[in-house]
N, C-alpha and C positions, 0 to 999 in steps of 0.2 A: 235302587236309588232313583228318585223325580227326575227329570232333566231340566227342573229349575232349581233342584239341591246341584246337581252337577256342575249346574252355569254358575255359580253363586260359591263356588268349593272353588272352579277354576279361577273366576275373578278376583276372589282373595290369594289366592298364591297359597290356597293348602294344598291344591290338587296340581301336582307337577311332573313336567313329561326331562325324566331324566337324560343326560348326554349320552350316556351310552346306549340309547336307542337311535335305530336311523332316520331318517329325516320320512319327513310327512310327503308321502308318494301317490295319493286317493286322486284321481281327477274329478272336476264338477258332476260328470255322468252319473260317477260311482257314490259320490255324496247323495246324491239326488235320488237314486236307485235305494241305497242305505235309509233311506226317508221314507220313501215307500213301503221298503219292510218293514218301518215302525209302524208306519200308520195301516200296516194291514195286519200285525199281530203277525208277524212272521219270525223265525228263530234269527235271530244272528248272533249269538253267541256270545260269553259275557267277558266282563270287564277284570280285569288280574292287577288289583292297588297292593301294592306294599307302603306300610307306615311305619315311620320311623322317627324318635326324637332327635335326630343329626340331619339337618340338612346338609346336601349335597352342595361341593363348591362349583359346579356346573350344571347350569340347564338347556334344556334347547325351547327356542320358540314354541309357540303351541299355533299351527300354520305361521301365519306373516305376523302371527301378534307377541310383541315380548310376553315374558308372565312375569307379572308384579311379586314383589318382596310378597312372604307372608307375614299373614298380621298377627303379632303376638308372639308370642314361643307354645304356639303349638303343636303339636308334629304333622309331620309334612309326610303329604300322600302322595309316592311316587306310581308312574304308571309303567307297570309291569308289558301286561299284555291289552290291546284294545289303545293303542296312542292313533290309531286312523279313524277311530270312532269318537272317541271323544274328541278327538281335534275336530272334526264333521262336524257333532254337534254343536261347538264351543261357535267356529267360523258362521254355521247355521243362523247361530239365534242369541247371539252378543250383539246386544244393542250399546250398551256402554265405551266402547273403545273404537276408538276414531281410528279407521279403516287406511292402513300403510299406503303410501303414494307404489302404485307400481303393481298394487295386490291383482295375481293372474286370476283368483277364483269368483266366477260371478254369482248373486244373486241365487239362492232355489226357491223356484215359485210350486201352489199348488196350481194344474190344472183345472178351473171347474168344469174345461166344457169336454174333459176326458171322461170315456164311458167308463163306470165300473169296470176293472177287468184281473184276474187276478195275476194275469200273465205280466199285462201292460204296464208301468209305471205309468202313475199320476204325477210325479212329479219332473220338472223340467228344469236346469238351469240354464238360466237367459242371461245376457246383456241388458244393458239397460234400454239399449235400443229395441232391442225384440221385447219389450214386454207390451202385453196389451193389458191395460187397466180395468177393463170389463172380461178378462178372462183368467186372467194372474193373479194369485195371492201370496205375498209375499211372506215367505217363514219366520225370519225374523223377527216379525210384529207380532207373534203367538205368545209368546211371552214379557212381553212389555203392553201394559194395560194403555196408555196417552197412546202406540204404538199402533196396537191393535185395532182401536176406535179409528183412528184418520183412517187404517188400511180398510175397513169396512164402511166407511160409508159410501164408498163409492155402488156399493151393492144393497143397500137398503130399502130400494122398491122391489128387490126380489127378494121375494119369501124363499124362495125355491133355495138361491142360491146362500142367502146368510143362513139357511138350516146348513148347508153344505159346511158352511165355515165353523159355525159352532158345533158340530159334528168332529170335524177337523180342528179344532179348539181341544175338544175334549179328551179325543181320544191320545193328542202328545200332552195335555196337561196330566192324563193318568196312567203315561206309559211307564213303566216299571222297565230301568235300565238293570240286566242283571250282573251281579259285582259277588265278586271273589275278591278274602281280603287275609292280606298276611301282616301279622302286626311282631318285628324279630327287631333286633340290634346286631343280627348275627351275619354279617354280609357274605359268608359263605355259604349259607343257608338261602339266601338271596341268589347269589350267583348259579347256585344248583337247579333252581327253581326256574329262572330265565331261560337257563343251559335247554334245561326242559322241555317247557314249555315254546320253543322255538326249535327242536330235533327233528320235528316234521317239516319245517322253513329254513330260513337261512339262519344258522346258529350263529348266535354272538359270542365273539372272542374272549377268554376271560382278559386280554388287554385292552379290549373295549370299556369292560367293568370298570377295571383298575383305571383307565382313564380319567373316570368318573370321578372314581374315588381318591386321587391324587390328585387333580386338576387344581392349577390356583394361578394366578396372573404370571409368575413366571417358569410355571413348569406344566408342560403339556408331553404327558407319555407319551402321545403317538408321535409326536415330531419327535422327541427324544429317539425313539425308535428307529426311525427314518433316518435319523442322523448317523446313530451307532449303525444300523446298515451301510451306509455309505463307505464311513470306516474301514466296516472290515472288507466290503471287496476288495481293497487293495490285498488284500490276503487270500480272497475268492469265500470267504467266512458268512457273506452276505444274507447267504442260506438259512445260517442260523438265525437271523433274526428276525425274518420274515415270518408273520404270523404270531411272534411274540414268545409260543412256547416256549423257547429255551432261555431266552434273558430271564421270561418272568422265575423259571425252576430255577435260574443262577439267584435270582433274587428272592426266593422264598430261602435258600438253602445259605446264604450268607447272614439275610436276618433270623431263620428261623430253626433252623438246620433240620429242614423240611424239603422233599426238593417237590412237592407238590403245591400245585395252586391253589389249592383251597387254604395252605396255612397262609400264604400272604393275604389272603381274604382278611383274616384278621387282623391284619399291620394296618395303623391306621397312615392318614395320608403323611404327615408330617415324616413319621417312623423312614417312607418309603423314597421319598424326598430328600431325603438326609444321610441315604443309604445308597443312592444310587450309583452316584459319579467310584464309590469303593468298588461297586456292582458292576461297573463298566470297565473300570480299572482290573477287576479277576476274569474279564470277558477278553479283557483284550491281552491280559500277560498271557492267558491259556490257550486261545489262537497262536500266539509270537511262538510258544512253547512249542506246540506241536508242528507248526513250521520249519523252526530252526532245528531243531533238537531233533523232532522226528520225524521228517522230512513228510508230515500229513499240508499236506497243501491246498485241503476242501474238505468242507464240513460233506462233503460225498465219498469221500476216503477214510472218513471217520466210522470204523465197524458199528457204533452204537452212538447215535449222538448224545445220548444223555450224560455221556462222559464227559462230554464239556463242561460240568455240572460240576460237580468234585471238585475238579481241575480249579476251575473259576473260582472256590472257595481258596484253594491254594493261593492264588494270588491277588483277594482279595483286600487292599491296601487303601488308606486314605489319599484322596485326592493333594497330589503334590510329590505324594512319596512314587518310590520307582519298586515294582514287583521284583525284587531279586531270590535268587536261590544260589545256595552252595553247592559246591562238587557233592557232595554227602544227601542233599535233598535232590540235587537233581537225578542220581544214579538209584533213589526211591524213587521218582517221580516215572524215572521209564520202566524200571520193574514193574510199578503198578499198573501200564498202559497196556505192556505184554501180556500181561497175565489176563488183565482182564480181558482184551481181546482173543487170545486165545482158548481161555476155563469158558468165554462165549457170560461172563459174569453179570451182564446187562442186558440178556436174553429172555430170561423168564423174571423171575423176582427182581424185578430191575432197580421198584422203589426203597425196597429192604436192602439191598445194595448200595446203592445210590448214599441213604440215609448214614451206614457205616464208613462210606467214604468218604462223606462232607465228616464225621466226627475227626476223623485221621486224618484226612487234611489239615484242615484247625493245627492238628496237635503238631503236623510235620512243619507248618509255617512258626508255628511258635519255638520249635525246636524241643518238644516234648516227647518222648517215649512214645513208638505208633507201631501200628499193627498194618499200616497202609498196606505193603506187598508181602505180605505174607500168609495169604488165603491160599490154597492149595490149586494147583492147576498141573496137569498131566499134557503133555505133547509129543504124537508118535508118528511116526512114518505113516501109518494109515491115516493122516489128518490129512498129507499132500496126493496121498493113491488112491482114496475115494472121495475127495472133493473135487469135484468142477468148476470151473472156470467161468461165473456168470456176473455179468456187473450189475451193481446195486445189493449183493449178497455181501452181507456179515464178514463171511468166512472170506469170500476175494479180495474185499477191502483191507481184510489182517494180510492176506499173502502179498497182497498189491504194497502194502507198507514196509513188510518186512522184504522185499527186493529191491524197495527206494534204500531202505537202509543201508545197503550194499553201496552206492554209488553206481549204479550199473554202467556199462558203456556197450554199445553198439557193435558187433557183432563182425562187419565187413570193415568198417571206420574205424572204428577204436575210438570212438569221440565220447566222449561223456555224455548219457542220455539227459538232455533238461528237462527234469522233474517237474520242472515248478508248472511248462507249460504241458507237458504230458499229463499230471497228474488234476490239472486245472481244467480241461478239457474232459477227462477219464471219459476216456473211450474204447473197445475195444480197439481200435485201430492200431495203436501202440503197443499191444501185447499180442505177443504169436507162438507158435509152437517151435520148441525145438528141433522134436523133429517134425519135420511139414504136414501138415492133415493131411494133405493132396496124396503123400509119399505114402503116409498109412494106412490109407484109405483105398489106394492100393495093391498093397498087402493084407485088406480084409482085416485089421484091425478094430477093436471093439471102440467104438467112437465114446463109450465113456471113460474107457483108458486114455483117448488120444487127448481130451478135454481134462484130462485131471491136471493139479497144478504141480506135479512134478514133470509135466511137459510143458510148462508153460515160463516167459522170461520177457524182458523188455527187450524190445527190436524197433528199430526207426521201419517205417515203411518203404523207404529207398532200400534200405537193407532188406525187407523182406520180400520185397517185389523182384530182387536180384537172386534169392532163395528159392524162389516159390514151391516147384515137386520133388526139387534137388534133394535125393540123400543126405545126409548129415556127413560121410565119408570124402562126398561130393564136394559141398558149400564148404565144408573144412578147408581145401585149396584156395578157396577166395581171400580165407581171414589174414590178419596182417603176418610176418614171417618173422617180423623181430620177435625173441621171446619174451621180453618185458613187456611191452603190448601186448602181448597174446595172453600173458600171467595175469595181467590187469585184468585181461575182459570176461577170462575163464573165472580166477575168484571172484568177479561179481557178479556171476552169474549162478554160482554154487555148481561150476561144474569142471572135469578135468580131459585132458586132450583124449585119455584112452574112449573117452564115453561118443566120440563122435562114429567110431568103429565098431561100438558094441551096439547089438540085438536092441531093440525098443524095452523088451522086458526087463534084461539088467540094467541098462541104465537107467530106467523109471526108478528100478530101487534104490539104487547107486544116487541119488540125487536125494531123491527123497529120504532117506537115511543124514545125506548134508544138512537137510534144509530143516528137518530134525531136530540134529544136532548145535546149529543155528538159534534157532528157534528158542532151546532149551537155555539156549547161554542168555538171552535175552532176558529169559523171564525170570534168568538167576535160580535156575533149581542144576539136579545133579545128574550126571547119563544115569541111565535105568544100568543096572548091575549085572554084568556081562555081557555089556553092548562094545564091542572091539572098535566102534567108530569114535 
C-alpha cells in the first residue's frame, strides 16, 4: 500500500487502531529512525489489517489524533499488527488535522547537510526551536503539494540541495508499505491470529479482546473486572479473576456451555452484556459455596481452578434473584467436589470434563435427572503413603481440604484451628508433622515417608515450636487431660490415643487407612470389599 493511500484510508476512518491494542509507545528518535528505513529501502516488516463489516464500539486514538467516524457503511480496517508504524506515519505526514494542544511529539525533519551513511540516520526530530531552515526539511510537506512548494523554496538556488529533496520526494511517494490482510466475521479467528502474532511479545489477553468487543457507554469489562475483584477478596477469591481467565470460562460456559474462550468469541456484545451480572451472580454463589460448605477459603486451595467453572453454572441466576440450593443439591454438589478432586478429573482432559459438568449442572439447578457425581473415582491408603506434602500441588490442596473439613483443633490448646486465616495465608507454616522431622530424622527415617500426608495435620506454630524433636509418646503429656478435649482434637485429626505410642510404620497405616476411609464417605462410594476399617 502508498503511504498516501494509508494517510487517506486513516483520514477517513476506514483504517482504525482497535481498543484492544495498547497504546502508542514509539518515541520521536524511533519515529525518525523508522523514516530512515523507509527512505533507504530497508526491511521493517509488514502491516497485519483485519477487515470487517462490524464496526467496533471502541477505538483508541491514533497517537494525539481522534480517528473520525467512517464514511459510508464500508468495512472498516482494523489494525492488527504494525499500530506503531502506522501511527509514525499517520503523526509524520497529516497535514489536515489540527495538531492537539499539549502534543509531546516533535516535527521529523530530513537532514540535508547529513552525509550519506548507511549506519547513520538522516533523519532528526527537532523542536521547532532547533530547526534550521537552510538545513531541515520538514516531512510533513511531502505529501501535501501547496505544502511542499512554501517548504522548498527556501532551497531553490540550490541545485544541489532540491535534487536532494526530489530525490527524497520520490523515493516516499513510491514507497511500497507492506500489508497482510485478513478479511473474517469470525472473531475467534481474529483473537487466535492476535494471540499469535504477539507470542513472541507481550500477548494480549483474550479480556482485552472482549473488551473491545463488548464496550459501550455504560459497560466497560475491564472495570467490570476490577470490580468483581474487589468483591471477592473479601473471600481471598481475588485470584480468580485476575487476568480474566476464569470469569471469562464462567462466562463462555453459562452462555454457551463451552468453558473455552474461543466460544465466547462468538457471543456478540449485547449477548455478553446481558449475560453478565447472571455470570457474576454464579461467580460469586460458587465462591460462598465453597467457603461455607467446604471450608475452600482461596482460589489456592482450590485442587484445579477450573472447577469454579461448573460450579458458577450451578448458580448461575438472574440478577435480583438469590442462588439457593436444597439439602438434596447441595449433598450432590460436595460429592461432585470430592470426587473430582480426588479421580484428579480436571488433570488431563480438563475441557471434556469441564464441558460434562456445566451440562449437569444446568440439569442439577433445574432440578432434572443428572449424572453430576456419579463418574467413577477410586481412593486408597496409598493416595496418603505415597503422596508428599508440597504446597501449590493438586494432591495437598484435596488433603489440605479434606482436614479443614474435620474442624481441626490444635494439639496442646485444644482451640479450634482458624481456617479462614490459615488457609488464606496457605503456607506451610501451619502444617507439621505428627511425628516431628527432627525426631525421624533421627531415627534415619526415609524423608519421603516422613513427608507423606499420613504424617502430616494442622498445628498452630505456638504448638509446634513447644513439640519441636519431642517424640510423640513425649508431646502426648502436654495435650489437654480432659477426655472430651482430647476426643475432639484426636477425631479431627483422624487419629486415636494408641498411635502416639506406636512405631512410625503402624501408625503411618493406621491413619492412612482413616483418612481413607474418610475420604471414601465423602465421595459417596463404598469401602473396597474386605476392608475391616
Amino acid at each position: 500500500m502508498p503511504i498516501r493511500t494509508l494517510l487517506a484510508q486513516v483520514h477517513s476512518g476506514q483504517i482504525r487502531i482497535p481498543a484492544f491494542q495498547r497504546a502508542f509507545v514509539w518515541d520521536s528518535e524511533r519515529i525518525a529512525h523508522f523514516m530512515d528505513s523507509i527512505y533507504k529501502g530497508y526491511p521493517y516488516g509488514s502491516l497485519l489489517f483485519w477487515t470487517t463489516q462490524q464496526q467496533l464500539d471502541a477505538d483508541r486514538q491514533i497517537g494525539p489524533y481522534s480517528l473520525p467516524e467512517p464514511e459510508g457503511k464500508h468495512p472498516v480496517t482494523y489494525v492488527l499488527d504494525g499500530q506503531q508504524r502506522v501511527t509514525s506515519l499517520f503523526m509524520t505526514f497529516q497535514t489536515e488535522l489540527t495538531r492537539p494542544a499539549g502534543n509531546e511529539y516533535p516535527d521529523v525533519y530530513f537532514d540535508l547537510t547529513a552525509e550519506s551513511s548507511a549506519q547513520q540516520s538522516q533523519f532528526l526530530a527537532l523542536a521547532e526551536s532547533e530547526v534550521d531552515p537552510n538545513a531541515h526539511f520538514p516531512l510533513r510537506a511531502l505529501f501535501d503539494s501547496a505544502e511542499y512548494r512554501r517548504a522548498t523554496d527556501p532551497f531553490s538556488a540550490d541545485a544541489d540541495k532540491l535534487n536532494l529533496l526530489d530525490d527524497l520526494h520520490s523515493r516516499f511517494k513510491e514507497a511500497m508499505i507492506p500489508v497482510q490482510a485478513i478479511e473474517t466475521e469470525d472473531r475467534a479467528t481474529v483473537a487466535i491470529v492476535f494471540e499469535r502474532i504477539n507470542r513472541l511479545g507481550v500477548e494480549l489477553s483474550p479480556l482485552e479482546l472482549l473488551s473491545a468487543w463488548t464496550w459501550s457507554e455504560d459497560f466497560d469489562l475491564r472495570q467490570k473486572f476490577l470490580d468483581l475483584e474487589d468483591e471477592l477478596e473479601l473471600f481471598a477469591f481475588g485470584d480468580a479473576v485476575t487476568g480474566g481467565d476464569l470469569v471469562l470460562r464462567a462466562c463462555a460456559a453459562v452462555l454457551k456451555g463451552d468453558p473455552t474462550v474461543e466460544a465466547l468469541m462468538s457471543a456478540d456484545g449485547d449477548e455478553i452484556r446481558d449475560a453478565y451480572e447472571r455470570v457474576v451472580n454464579g461467580i460469586k454463589g460458587a465462591v460462598e459455596f465453597l467457603s461455607k460448605q467446604l471450608n475452600v477459603e482461596t482460589v489456592k486451595t482450590l485442587p484445579y481452578p477450573l472447577m469454579l467453572v461448573p460450579l458458577a453454572v450451578f448458580f448461575a441466576v438472574n440478577s435480583g434473584q438469590l442462588p439457593r440450593h436444597t439439602n438434596a443439591q447441595t449433598k450432590e454438589l460436595k460429592k461432585w467436589f470430592w470426587r473430582a478432586c480426588f479421580s484428579e478429573r480436571y488433570s488431563g482432559q480438563t475441557i471434556r470434563a469441564a464441558k460434562a459438568d456445566i451440562i449437569e449442572m444446568a440439569a442439577l439447578r433445574e432440578g432434572s435427572a443428572t449424572e453430576i457425581a456419579k463418574f467413577s473415582v477410586a481412593v486408597s491408603e496409598d493416595f496418603f503413603l505415597t503422596s508428599n506434602f508440597r504446597m501449590n500441588s493438586a494432591r495437598t490442596a484435596t488433603f489440605v481440604n479434606m482436614l479443614a473439613s474435620k474442624g481441626p483443633r490444635s494439639f496442646l490448646s485444644g482451640n479450634k484451628v482458624d481456617l479462614k486465616a490459615v488457609l488464606q495465608a496457605y503456607n506451610k507454616s501451619e502444617f507439621h508433622h505428627i511425628f516431628p522431622k527432627a525426631h525421624l530424622e533421627e531415627l534415619g527415617v526415609d524423608p519421603y515417608e516422613i513427608n507423606s500426608f499420613a504424617n502430616f495435620c494442622f498445628l498452630s506454630r505456638d504448638d509446634n515450636n513447644k513439640i519441636r524433636r519431642k517424640a510423640p509418646d513425649v508431646y502426648r503429656q502436654l495435650m489437654p487431660d480432659d477426655e472430651d478435649s482430647l476426643e475432639e482434637i484426636l477425631t479431627s485429626a483422624f487419629l486415636e490415643d494408641e498411635d502416639f505410642a506406636s512405631d512410625f510404620e503402624t501408625f503411618r497405616k493406621a491413619r492412612a487407612s482413616r483418612l481413607a476411609t474418610y475420604a471414601r464417605t465423602l465421595c459417596g462410594i463404598a469401602e473396597p470389599k474386605g476392608d475391616a476399617s
